[in-house]
C-alpha positions in Angstrom: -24.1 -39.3 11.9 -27.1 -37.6 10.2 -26.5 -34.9 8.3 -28.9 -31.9 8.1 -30.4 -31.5 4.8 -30.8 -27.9 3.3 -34.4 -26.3 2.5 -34.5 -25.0 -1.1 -34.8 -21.3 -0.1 -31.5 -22.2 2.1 -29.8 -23.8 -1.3 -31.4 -21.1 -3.6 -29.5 -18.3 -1.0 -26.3 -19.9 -1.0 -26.2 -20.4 -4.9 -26.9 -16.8 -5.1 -24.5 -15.8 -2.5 -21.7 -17.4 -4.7 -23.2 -16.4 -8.4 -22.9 -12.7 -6.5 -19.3 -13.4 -5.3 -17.7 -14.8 -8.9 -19.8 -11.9 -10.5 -18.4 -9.4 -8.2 -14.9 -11.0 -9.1 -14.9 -11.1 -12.4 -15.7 -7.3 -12.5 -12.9 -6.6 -10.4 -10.2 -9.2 -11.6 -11.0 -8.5 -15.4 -9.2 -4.9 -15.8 -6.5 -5.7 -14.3 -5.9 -9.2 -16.5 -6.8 -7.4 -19.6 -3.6 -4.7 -18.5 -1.9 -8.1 -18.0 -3.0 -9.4 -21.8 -2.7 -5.9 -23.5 1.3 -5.8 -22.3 2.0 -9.2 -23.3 0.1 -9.2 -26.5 2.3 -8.5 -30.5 0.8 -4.7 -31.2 -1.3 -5.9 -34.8 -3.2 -8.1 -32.7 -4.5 -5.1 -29.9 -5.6 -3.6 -33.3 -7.5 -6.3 -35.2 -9.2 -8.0 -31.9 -9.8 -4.9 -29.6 -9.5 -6.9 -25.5 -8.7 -9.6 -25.0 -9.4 -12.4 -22.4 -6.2 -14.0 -23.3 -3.1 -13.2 -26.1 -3.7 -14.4 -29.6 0.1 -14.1 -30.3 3.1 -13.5 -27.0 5.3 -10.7 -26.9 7.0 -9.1 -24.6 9.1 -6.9 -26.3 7.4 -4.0 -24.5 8.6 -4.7 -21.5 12.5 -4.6 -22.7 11.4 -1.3 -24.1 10.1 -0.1 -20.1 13.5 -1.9 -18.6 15.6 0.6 -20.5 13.3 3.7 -19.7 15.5 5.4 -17.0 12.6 7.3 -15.6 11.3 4.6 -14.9 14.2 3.0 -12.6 14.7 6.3 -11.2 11.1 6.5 -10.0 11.3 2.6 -9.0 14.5 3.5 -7.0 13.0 6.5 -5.1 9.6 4.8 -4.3 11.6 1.8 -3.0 13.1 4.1 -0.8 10.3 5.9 0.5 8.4 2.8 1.1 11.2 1.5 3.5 11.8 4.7 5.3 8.0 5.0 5.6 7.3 1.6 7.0 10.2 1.7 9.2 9.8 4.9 11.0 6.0 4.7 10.7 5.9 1.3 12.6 8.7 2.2 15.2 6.8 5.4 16.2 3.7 4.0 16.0 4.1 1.4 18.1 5.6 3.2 20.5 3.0 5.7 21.1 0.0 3.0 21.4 1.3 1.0 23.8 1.1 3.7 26.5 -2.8 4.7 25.1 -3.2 0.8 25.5 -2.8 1.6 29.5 -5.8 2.7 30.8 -4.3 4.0 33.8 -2.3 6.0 31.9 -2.9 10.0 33.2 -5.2 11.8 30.6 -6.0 8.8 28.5 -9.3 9.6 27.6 -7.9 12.9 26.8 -5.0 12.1 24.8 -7.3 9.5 22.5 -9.9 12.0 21.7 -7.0 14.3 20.8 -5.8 11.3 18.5 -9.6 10.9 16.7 -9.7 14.6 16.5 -7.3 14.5 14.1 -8.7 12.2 12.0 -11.9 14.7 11.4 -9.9 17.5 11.1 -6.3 18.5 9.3 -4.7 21.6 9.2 -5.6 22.0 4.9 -2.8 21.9 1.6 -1.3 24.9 2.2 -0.5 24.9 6.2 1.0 21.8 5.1 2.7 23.3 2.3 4.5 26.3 4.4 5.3 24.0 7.2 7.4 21.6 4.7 9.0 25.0 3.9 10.0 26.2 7.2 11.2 22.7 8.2 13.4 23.1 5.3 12.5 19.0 3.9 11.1 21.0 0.9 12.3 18.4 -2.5 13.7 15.9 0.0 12.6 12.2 0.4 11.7 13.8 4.4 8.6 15.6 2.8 6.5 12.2 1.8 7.9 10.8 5.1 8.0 12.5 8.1 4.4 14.0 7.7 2.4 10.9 7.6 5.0 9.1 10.2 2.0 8.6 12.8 -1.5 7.8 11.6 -4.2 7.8 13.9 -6.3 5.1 12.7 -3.2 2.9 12.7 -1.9 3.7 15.9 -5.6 3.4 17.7 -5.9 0.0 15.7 -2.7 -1.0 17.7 -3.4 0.5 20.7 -6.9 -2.4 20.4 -4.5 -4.8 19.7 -2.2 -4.3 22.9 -5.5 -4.7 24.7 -6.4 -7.8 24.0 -2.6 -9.4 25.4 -3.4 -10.4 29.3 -2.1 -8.4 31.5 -0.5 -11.1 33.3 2.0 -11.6 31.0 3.5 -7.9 31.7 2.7 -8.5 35.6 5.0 -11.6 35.8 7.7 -9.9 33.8 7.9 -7.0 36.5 8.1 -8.9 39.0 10.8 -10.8 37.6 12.8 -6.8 37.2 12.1 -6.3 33.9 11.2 -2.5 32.9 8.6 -0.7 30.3 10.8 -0.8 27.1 12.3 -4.6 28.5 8.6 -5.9 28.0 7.7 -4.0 25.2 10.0 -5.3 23.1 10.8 -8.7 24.4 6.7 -9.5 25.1 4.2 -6.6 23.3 6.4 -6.9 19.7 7.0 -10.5 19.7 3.3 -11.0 20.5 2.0 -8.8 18.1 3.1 -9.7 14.6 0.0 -10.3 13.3 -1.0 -6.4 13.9 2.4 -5.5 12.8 2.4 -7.2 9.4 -1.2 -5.8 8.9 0.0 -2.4 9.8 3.3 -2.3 7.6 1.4 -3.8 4.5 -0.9 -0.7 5.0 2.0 2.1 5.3 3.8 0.7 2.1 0.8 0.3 0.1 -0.3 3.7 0.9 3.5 5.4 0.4 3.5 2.9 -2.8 1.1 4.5 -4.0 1.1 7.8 -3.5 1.6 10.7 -6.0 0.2 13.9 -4.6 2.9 14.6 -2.2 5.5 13.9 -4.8 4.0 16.0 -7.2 3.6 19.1 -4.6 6.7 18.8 -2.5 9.3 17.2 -4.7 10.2 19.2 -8.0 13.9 17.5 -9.1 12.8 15.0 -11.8 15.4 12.7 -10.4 13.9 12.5 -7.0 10.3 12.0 -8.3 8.8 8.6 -7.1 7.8 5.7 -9.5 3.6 7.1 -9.4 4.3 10.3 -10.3 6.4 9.1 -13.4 3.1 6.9 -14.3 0.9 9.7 -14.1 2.8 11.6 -16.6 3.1 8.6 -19.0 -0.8 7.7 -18.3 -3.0 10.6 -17.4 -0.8 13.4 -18.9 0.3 11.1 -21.9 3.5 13.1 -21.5 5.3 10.1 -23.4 8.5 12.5 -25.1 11.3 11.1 -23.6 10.1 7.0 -24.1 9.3 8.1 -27.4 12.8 9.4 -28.1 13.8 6.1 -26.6 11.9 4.7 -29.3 13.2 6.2 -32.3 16.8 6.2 -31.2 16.0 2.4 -31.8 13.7 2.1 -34.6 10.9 0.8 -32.5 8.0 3.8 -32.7 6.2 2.0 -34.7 5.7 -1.1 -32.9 4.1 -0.2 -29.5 1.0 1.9 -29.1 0.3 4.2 -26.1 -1.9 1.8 -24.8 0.5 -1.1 -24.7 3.4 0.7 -23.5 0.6 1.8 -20.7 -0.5 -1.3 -19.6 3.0 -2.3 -19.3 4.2 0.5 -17.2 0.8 -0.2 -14.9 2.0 -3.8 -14.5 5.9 -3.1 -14.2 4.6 -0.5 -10.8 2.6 -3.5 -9.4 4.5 -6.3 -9.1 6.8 -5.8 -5.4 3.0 -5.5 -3.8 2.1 -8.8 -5.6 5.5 -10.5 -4.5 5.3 -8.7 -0.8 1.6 -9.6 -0.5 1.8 -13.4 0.2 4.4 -13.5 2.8 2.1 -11.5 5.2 -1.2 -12.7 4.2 -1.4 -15.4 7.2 -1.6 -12.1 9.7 -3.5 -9.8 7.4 -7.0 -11.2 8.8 -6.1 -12.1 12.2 -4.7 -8.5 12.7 -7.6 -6.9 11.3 -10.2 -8.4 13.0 -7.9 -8.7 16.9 -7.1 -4.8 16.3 -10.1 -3.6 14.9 -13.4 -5.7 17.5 -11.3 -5.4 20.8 -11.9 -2.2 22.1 
């Protein structure tokens, strides 16, 4: 079988296509390794080789230091929490409200939907926001980061695409058969629709996993602070007192810098999304691209 050969200006464009892609890699893989090498690297050697691309001498004795920072677990604990209340609830009601928009016989369809986008132009501001947690009376309760954000719009329309593109048949055959709307929807739609799903849920616990704003207005008992909001005290505040207490009370202040006890905090908050990552990745793209072309 012959193969085609490739014209220079064919080979020249696909060499630069990939010297683009490794360049545009290494930008964005390099300072997140160098967090990686600053928090496993002895402190003299942060101060006689500046970064790093990899550790001149292993230690990790900054990251026994972060195990026994209890603001730390504390924050770990209640961003654990959030993330599974989020993605739980989030998904359930989600769910539930595109599969009807996914009917377009549904009465006021059209209506509802441009109801749904209107929302994602427009919010009601910080401080409506702000009273309403208030009167609802989930003011510095775990209910303030999670109820408000339960439904997104661009998830739920992103489903609603994706309940689309499953044949109608399927759902025909099952009524016939006796079967009922919540029957099908979660013996036929959910099973069928995993690959959405998984998309969806890796969005709604990166996004809670990540968050600090909310925290930092609605939540004011240090104990029910999530694990972000702790960072950004240790990182952008440089509010380090109580690790540095930590510190003395065990004779190690002078063997970390800021900088290394940084990087290791940055790399202790990352790791569930780099363990939870790889178990969904085989949907992430088919979700994406089913949810987001079929209209």
């Amino acid at each position: 079988m012959n193969k085609t050969k490739k014209s220079s200006a064919e080979t020249i464009g696909e060499f630069s296509l990939y010297l683009v892609m490794i360049v545009i890699t290494i930008i964005t893989l390099y300072p997140f390794w160098n967090q990686v090498v600053t928090s496993i690297s002895a402190e003299n050697t942060l101060y006689t080789t500046g970064m790093l691309l990899f550790p001149s001498k292993l230690s990790f004795e900054s990251y026994y230091v972060i195990f026994q920072y209890k603001a730390i677990w504390s924050g770990y604990g209640n961003t654990i929490l959030r993330t599974i209340l989020a993605v739980s609830l989030s998904l359930t009601f989600t769910a539930l409200f595109a599969y009807p928009l996914s009917k377009k016989d549904l009465p006021f369809n059209r209506t509802v939907t441009s109801l749904v986008l209107f929302t994602m132009l427009f919010s009601g501001g910080l401080i409506p926001n702000y009273l309403l947690i208030k009167k609802l009376g989930i003011y510095n309760s775990i209910w303030a980061l999670v109820l408000p954000s339960m439904i997104s719009a661009f998830n739920a329309l992103i489903m609603r695409n994706f309940f689309r593109s499953i044949p109608d048949s399927l759902e025909e055959s099952a009524r016939v058969d006796g079967a009922g709307y919540f029957f099908i929807f979660r013996k036929i739609i959910v099973p069928l629709s995993k690959p959405v799903l998984a998309t969806v849920a890796l969005w709604i616990a990166v996004q809670h996993w990540n968050a600090w704003f909310d925290a930092l207005i609605y939540i004011t008992d240090p104990k029910k602070q999530v694990l972000q909001v702790v960072l950004r005290k240790i990182i952008v505040d440089n509010n380090m007192d109580q690790l540095n207490a930590m510190l003395y009370q065990f004779d190690q202040k002078d063997m970390f810098s800021t900088r290394q006890l940084q990087a290791t905090v940055i790399m202790f908050s990352v790791i569930p999304m780099l363990v939870i990552y790889p178990f969904v990745q085989k949907y992430f793209v088919k979700g994406i691209m089913i949810g987001a072309v079929k209209g």
